[in-house]
C-alpha positions as CSV (number, residue, x, y, z in Angstrom):
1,X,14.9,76.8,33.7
2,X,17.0,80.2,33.5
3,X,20.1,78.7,34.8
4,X,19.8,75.5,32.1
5,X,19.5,77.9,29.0
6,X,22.2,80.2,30.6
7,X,24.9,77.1,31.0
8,X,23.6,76.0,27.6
9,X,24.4,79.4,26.2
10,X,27.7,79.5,27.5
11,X,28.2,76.4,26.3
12,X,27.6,76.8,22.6
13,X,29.5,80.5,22.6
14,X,32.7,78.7,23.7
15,X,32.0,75.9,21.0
16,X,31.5,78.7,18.5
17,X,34.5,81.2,19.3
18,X,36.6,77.7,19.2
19,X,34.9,77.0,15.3
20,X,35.4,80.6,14.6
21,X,39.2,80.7,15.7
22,X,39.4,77.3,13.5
23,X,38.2,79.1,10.9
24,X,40.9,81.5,10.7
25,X,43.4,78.6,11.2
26,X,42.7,77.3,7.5
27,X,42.4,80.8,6.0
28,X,46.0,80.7,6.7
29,X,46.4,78.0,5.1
30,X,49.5,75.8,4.5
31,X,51.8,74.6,1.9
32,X,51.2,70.9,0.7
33,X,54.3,68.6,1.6
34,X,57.1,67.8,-0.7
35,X,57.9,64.2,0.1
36,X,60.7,64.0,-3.1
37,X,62.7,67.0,-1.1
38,X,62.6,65.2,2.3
39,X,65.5,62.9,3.5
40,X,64.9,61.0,5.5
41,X,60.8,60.7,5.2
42,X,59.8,59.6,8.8
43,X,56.7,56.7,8.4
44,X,55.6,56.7,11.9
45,X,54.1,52.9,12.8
46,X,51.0,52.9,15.4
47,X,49.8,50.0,16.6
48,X,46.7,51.1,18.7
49,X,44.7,48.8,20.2
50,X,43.1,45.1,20.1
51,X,44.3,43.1,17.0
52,X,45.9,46.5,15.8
53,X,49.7,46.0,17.2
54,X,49.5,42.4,15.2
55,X,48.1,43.8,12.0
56,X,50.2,46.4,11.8
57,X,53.4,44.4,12.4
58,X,52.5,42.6,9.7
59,X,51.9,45.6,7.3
60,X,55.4,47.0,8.8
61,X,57.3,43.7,7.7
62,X,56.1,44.2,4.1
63,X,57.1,48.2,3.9
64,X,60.1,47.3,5.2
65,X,60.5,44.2,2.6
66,X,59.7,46.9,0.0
67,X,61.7,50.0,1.2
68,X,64.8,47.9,1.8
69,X,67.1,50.0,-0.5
70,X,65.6,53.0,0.9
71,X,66.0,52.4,4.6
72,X,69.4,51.3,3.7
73,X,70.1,54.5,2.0
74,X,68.7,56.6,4.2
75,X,65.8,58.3,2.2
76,X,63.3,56.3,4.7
77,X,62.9,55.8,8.3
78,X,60.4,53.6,10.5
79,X,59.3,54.8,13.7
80,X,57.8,52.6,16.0
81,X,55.2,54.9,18.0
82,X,54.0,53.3,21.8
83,X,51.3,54.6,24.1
84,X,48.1,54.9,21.4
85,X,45.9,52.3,23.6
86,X,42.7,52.2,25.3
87,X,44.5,52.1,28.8
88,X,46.8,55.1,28.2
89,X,44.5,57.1,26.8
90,X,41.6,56.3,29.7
91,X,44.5,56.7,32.5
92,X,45.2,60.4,31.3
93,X,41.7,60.8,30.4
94,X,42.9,62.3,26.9
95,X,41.8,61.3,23.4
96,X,45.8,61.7,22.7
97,X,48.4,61.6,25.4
98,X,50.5,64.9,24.8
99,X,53.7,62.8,24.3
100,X,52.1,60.2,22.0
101,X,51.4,63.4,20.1
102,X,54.6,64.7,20.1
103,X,56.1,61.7,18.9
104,X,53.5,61.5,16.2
105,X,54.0,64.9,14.7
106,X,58.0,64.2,14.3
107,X,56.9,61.8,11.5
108,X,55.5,62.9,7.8
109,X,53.1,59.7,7.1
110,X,51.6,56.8,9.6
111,X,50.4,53.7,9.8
112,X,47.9,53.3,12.5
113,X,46.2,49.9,13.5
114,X,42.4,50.3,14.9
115,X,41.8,51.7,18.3
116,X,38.9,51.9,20.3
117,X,36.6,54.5,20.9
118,X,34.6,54.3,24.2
119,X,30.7,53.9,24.3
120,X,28.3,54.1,26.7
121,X,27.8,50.8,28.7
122,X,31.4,50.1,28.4
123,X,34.3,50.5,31.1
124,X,36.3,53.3,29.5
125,X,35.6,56.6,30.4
126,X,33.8,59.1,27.7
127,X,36.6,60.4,25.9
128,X,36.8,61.3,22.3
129,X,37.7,59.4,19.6
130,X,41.3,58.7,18.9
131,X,41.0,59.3,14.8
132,X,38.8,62.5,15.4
133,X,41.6,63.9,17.8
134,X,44.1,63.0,15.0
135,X,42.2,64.2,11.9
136,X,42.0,67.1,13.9
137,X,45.1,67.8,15.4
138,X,46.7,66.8,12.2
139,X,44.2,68.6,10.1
140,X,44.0,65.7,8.0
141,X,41.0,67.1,6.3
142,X,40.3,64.4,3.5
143,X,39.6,60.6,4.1
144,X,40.3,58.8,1.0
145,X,39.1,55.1,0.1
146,X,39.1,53.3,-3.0
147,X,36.5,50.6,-3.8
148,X,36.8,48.3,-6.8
149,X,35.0,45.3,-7.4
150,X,36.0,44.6,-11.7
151,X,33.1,41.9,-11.7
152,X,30.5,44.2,-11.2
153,X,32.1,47.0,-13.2
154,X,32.6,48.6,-9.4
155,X,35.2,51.3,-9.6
156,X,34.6,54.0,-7.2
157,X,36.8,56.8,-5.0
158,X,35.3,58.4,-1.9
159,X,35.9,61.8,-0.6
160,X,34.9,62.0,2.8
161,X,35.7,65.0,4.9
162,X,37.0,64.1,8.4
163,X,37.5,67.2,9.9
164,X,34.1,68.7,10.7
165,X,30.4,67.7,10.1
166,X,28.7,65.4,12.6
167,X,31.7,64.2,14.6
168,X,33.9,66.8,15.2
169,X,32.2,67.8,18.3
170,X,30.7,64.6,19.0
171,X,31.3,64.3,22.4
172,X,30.8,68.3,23.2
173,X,27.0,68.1,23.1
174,X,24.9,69.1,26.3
175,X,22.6,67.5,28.2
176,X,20.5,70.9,29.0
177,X,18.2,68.6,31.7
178,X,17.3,64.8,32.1
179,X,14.4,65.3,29.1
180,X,16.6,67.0,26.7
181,X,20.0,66.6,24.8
182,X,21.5,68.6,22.2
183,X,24.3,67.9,19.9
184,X,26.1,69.9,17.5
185,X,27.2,69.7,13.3
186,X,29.7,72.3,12.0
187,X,30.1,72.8,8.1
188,X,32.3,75.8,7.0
189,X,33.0,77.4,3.8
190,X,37.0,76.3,4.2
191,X,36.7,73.2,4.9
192,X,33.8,72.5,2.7
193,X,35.9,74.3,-0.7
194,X,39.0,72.0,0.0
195,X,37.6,68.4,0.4
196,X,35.3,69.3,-3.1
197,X,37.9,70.6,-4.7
198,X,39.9,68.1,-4.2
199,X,37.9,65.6,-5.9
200,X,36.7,67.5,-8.6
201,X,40.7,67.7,-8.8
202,X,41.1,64.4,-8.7
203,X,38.0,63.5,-11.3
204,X,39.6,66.1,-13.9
205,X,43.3,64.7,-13.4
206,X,42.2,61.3,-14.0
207,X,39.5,61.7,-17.1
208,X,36.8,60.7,-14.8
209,X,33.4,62.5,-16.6
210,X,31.4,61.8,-12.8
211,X,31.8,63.9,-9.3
212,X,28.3,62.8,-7.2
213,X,27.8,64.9,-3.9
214,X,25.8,63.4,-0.8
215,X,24.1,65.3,1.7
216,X,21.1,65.8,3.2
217,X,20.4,69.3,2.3
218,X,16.6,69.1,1.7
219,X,16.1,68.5,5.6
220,X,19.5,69.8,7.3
221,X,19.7,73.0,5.6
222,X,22.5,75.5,7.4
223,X,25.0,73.0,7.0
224,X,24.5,70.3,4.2
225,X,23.0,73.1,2.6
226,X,26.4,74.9,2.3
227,X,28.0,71.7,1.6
228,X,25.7,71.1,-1.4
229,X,26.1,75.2,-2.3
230,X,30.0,74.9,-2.3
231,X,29.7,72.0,-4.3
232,X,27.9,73.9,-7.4
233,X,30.5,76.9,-7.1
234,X,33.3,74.9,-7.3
235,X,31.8,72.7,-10.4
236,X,31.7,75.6,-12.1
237,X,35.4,75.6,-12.6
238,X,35.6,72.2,-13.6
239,X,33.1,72.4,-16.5
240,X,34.4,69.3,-18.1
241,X,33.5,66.9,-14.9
242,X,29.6,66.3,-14.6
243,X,28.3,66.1,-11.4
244,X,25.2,64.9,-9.3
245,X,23.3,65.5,-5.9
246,X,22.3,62.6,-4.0
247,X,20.3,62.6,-0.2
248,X,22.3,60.0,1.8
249,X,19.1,58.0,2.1
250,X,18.3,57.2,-1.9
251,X,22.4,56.9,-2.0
252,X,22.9,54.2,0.4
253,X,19.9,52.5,-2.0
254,X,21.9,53.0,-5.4
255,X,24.8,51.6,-4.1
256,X,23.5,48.2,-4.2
257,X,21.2,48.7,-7.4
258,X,23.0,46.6,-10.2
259,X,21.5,48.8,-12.5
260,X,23.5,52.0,-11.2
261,X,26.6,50.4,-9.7
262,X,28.6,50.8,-12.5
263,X,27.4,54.8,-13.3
264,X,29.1,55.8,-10.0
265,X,32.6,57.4,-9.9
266,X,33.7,59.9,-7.5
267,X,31.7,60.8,-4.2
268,X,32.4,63.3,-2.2
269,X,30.4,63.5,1.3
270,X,30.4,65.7,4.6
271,X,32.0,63.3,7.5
272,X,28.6,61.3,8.8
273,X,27.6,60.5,5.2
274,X,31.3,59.4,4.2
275,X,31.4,57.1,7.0
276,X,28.2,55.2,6.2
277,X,29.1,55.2,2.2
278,X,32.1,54.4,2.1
279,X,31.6,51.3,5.0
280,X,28.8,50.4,3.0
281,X,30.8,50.5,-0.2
282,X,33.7,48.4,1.4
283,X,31.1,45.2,2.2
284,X,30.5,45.1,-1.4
285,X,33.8,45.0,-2.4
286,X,34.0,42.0,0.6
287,X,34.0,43.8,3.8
288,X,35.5,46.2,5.9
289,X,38.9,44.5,6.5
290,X,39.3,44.3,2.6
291,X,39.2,48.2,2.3
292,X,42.4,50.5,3.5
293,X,42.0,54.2,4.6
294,X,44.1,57.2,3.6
295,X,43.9,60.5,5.8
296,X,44.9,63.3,4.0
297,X,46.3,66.4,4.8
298,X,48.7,69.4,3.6
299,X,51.6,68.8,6.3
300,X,50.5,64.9,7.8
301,X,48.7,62.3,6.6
302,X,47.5,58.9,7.9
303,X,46.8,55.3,6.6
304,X,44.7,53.1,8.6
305,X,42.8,49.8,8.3
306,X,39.0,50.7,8.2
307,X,37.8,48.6,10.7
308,X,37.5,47.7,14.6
309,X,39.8,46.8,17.3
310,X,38.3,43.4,17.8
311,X,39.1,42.9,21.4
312,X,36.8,39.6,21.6
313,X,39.4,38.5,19.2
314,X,42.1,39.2,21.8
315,X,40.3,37.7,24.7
316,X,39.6,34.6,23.1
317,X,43.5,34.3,21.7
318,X,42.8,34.4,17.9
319,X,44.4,37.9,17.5
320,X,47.4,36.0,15.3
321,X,44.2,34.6,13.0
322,X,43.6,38.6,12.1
323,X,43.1,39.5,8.9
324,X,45.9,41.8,8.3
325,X,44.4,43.2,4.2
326,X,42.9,46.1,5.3
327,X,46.1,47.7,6.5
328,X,48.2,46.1,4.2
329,X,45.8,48.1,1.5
330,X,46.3,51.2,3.8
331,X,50.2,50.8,3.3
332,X,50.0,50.4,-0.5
333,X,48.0,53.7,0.3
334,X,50.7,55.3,2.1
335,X,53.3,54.3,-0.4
336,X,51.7,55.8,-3.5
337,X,51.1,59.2,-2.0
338,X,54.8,59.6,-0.5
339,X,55.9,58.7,-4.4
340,X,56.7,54.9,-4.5
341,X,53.9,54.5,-7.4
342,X,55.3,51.6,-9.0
343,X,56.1,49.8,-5.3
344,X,52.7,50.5,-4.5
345,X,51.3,48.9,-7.4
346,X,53.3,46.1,-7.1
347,X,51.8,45.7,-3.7
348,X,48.0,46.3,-4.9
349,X,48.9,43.9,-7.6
350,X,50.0,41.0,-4.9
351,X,46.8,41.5,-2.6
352,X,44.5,41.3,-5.8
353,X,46.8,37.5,-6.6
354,X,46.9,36.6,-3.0
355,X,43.2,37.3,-1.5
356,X,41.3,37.2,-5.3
357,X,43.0,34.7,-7.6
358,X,45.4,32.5,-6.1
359,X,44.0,31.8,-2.5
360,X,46.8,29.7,-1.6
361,X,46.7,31.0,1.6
362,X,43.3,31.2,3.8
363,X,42.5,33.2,6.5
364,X,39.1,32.5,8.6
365,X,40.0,34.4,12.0
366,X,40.6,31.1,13.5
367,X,43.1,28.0,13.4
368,X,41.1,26.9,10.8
369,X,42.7,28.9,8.7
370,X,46.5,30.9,8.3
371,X,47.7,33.3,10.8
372,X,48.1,37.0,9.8
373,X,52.3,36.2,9.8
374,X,51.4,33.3,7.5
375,X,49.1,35.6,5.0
376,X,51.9,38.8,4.7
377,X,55.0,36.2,4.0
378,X,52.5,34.9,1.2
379,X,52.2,38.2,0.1
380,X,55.9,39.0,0.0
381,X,56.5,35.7,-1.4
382,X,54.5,37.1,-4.0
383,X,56.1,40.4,-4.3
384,X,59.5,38.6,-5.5
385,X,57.7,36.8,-8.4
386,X,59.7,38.0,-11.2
387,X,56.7,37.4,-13.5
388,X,54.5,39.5,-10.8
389,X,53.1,41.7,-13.4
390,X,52.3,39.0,-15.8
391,X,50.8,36.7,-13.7
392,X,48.6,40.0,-12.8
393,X,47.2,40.5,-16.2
394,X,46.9,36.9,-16.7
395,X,44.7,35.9,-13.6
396,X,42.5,39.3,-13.7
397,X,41.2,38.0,-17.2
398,X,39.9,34.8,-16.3
């Protein structure tokens, strides 16, 4: 019994000194990154794993129809980023390889496909998550994710932080003996000031009278309970953006009450509750692959599709049937925060004609229906309307 509490004790010291020394890390801080002053900026293209390198080839040929001039002139360049898969990252037993992360921190933004994270049950060894290495690694502290669905006056922006809560040492709990196992949640005051901040930021910036936080702070008290504590200091300074509390349970209920729908704005959750939210959130809108992802942080920031790998896709051929919308909204993403606004609307504005209005194009996930390819030329087809905007406005007021 002695020798279980002593490895467990040594255990959780080297998990705190590690917090601790992370702690420190963002006291330090770091400027935010001036993507007007950088020439070239470097997009960095991952394709990851499953239907991910053929969804994000996809998204590529659209950036690259839009950032023509720019590549041309030199202000932009693609990188095209190799090794991210399943089988390179069991085969050196790492979440990710050392020179896939080299190659990834030479580029300012990226465009990552899916990749998979292993399970129990499964053949891959237990090794962590690609996208919590990342966040981590890249300190890319805020996921970001717009959900609108105008119909039923849906028009909501999530705030989930990625770099701590439950999953940032999700694979460093301990089995103390065959009866018990003990995982761990971290919540600091650093990381918990920057991701509410940065919506109340956001609300105040945009006129939006709404910031509601989700925890569970009644029951997990330490941690959701600072959450929930940072979230009234920081309120304070923003005295013209009302805000709410909400337990994660009665939130996930509200979110498909007709009745409150509409009365919701800006959320802003630790990383467990963000995840569940904001999926949940994305199947109203129509599903995961209709929702892209922005990672944010001060130096790097990511843009991925929101959903799986799909490797029964893969095995049964139909990964060219792939929806590709998810990370095509990702890139629209990607192009608004390194300053192509009006690109990016242009290209929010085609995926609202293409997939919402128009539907000249269908895609099913199987030759019943259009291959990814067929879906993104339809979407730049699009793009080159001359009467893009119009026909916009038009449609969405049907």
């Amino acid at each position: 019994m002695n020798e279980k509490v002593e490895k467990a004790k040594d255990h959780f010291a080297k998990l705190v000194e590690e917090q601790l020394e992370r702690v420190e890390r963002m006291k330090k801080g770091a400027d935010w990154t001036d993507y007007s002053k950088l020439k070239p900026i470097i997009i960095g293209l991952v394709g990851g794993d499953g239907i991910g390198p053929f969804i994000t080839k996809h998204a590529q040929a659209i950036l690259e129809f839009l950032l023509k001039d720019e590549v041309d002139s030199g202000a932009v360049e693609f990188r095209v980023i190799e090794g991210l898969t399943i089988e390179n990252r069991a085969k050196v037993m790492k979440a990710i390889p050392d020179d896939v992360l080299v190659e990834i921190k030479k580029c300012h933004v990226l465009l990552k496909g899916p990749t998979t994270t292993p399970r129990k049950g499964d053949k891959w060894p237990n090794i962590e998550s690609a996208n919590v290495t990342m966040r981590r690694e890249l300190d890319l502290f805020a996921n970001v994710r717009p959900v609108k669905v105008p119909e039923l006056g849906i028009d909501w922006m999530f705030f989930r932080e990625n770099t701590e809560g439950a999953y940032v040492l999700g694979s460093r709990g301990i089995n103390i003996s065959e009866d018990l196992s003990i995982d761990f949640k971290v919540i600091t005051k650093q990381g918990s000031d920057r991701i509410i901040r940065l919506a109340f930021d956001y609300a105040a910036k945009n006129n939006i009278n709404r910031v509601s936080v989700v925890t569970k702070a009644n029951v997990v008290k330490a941690t959701d309970g600072r959450f929930l504590a940072m979230a009234e200091e920081i309120a304070k300074e923003y005295p013209q953006v009302k805000w709410d509390d909400w337990y994660i349970d009665i939130a996930t209920a509200k979110l498909i009450d007709p009745a409150r729908q509409s009365d919701f704005k800006v959320f802003v959750a630790p990383n467990l509750y963000g995840d569940i939210i904001t999926d949940e959130a994305a199947q109203i809108q129509g599903g995961v692959g209709t929702a892209g992802s922005a990672n944010i942080g001060k130096k790097y920031s990511m843009f991925e599709a929101i959903h799986g790998s799909a490797p029964r896709m893969v095995e049964e051929g139909r990964a060219q049937f792939a929806d590709p919308s998810s990370i095509i909204k990702a890139a629209a993403l990607l192009l608004n925060h390194i300053g192509f606004v009006d690109k990016a609307k242009q290209l929010e504005m085609a995926l609202d004609i293409c997939a919402t209005y128009e539907k000249k194009v269908v895609l099913t996930g199987r030759d019943t229906g259009a291959t990814g390819e067929e879906y993104a030329k339809y979407i730049m087809d699009t793009l080159q309307d001359p009467e893009l905007k119009n026909k916009f406005e038009k449609l969405s007021k049907i």
